[in-house]
N, C-alpha and C positions, 0 to 999 in steps of 0.2 A: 590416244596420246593425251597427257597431261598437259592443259595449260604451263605455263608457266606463272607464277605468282608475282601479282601485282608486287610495287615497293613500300605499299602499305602493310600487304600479306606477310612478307616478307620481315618486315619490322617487327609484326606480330609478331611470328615464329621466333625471334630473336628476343622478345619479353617475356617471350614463356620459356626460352629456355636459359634468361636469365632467372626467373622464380625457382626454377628445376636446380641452381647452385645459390638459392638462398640470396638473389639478389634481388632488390624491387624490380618488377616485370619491366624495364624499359628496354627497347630497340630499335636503333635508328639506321638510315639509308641514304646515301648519299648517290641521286643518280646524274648522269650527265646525259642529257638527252633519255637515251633507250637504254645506257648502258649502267650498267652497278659500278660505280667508283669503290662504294664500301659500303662495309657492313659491319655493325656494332651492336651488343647490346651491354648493359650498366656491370661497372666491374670495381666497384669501389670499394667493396669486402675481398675481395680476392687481393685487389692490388694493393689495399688499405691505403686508397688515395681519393679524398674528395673529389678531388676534379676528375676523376674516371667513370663520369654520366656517357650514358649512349651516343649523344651528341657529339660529344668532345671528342670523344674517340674513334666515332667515324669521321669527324671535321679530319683531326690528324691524322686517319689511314688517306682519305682524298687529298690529302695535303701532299703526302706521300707517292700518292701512284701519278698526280699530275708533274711534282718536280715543281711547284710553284707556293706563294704564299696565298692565290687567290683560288676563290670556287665562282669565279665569274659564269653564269650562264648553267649553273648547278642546281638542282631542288632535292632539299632535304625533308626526309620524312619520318618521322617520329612517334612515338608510341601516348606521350605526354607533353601537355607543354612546357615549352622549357624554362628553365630558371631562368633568374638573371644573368648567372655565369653562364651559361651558354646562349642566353641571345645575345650578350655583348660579343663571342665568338662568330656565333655570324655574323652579327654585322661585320666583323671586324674580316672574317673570312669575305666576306660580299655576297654568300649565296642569295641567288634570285629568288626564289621560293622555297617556304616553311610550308609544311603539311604534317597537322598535328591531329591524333586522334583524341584523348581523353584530356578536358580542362584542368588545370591541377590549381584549384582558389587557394589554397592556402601559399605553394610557392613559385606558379607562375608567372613569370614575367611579358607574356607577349601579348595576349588579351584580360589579365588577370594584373593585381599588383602593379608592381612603376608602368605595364606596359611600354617596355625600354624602346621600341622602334616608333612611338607616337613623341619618346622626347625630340626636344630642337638639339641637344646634342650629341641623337644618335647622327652618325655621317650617312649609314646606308639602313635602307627600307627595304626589306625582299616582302615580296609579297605575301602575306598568310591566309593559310586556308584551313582553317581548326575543323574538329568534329568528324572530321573520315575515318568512320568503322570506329567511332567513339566507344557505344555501348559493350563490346566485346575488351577494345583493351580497358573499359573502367571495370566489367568482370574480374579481368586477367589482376588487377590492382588489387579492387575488393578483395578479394578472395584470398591475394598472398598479405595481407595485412591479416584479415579475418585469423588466418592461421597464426601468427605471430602471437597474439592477443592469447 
């Protein structure tokens, strides 16, 4: 029998098979406890909509399957860190924990740039946890830039 794959793994899977339609590899996860609220990965050429990052759009599928505006007691997990537009969604979402794999210095917001959760005028602080299975998703990146180029 096959494990079942972590919501890291999971994430991954979801960046590479955002690369496989010409998008930057990101893919996020939204679980609640043990269970998968949602599953996203970046769709911003497809939809031709800036705000259609991995994040966003599993924030809005969990948003969805709970029937509420909160992700109280949820940990989201991510391929990158995330911009500023999506950490201000979490916060705003209230998810408990961030788990981010690959640092993104140029447009990261959560330990990189404003780091928006260390301002006084973020309201909520979820917990982060950068660097889970980093070097595979900065591959998964590398590699679909490299190509681009």
């Amino acid at each position: 029998m096959i494990p079942p794959l972590s919501p890291m793994d999971l994430a991954l899977s979801l960046a590479e098979e955002a690369a496989a339609h010409g998008e930057a590899p990101v893919g996020a996860v939204v679980m609640e406890g043990e269970r998968v609220l949602a599953t996203a990965r970046n769709r911003m050429q497809a939809l031709r909509d800036p705000t259609a990052h991995a994040e966003m759009m599993a924030i809005r599928a969990a948003l969805e399957v709970r029937g509420t505006g909160r992700l109280d007691g949820c940990d989201l997990y991510v391929t990158l860190e995330p911009c500023a537009m999506c950490a201000g969604a979490i916060a705003h979402a209230r998810v408990r924990r961030v788990y981010f794999a690959a640092e993104d210095t140029k447009a990261g917001a959560v330990e990189n740039g404003i780091r928006l959760f260390e301002q006084q005028t973020c309201h909520h602080r979820p917990e982060v946890i950068g660097g889970v299975s980093a070097s595979r998703a900065e591959t998964l990146l590398t590699d679909f830039f490299k190509k681009l180029r």
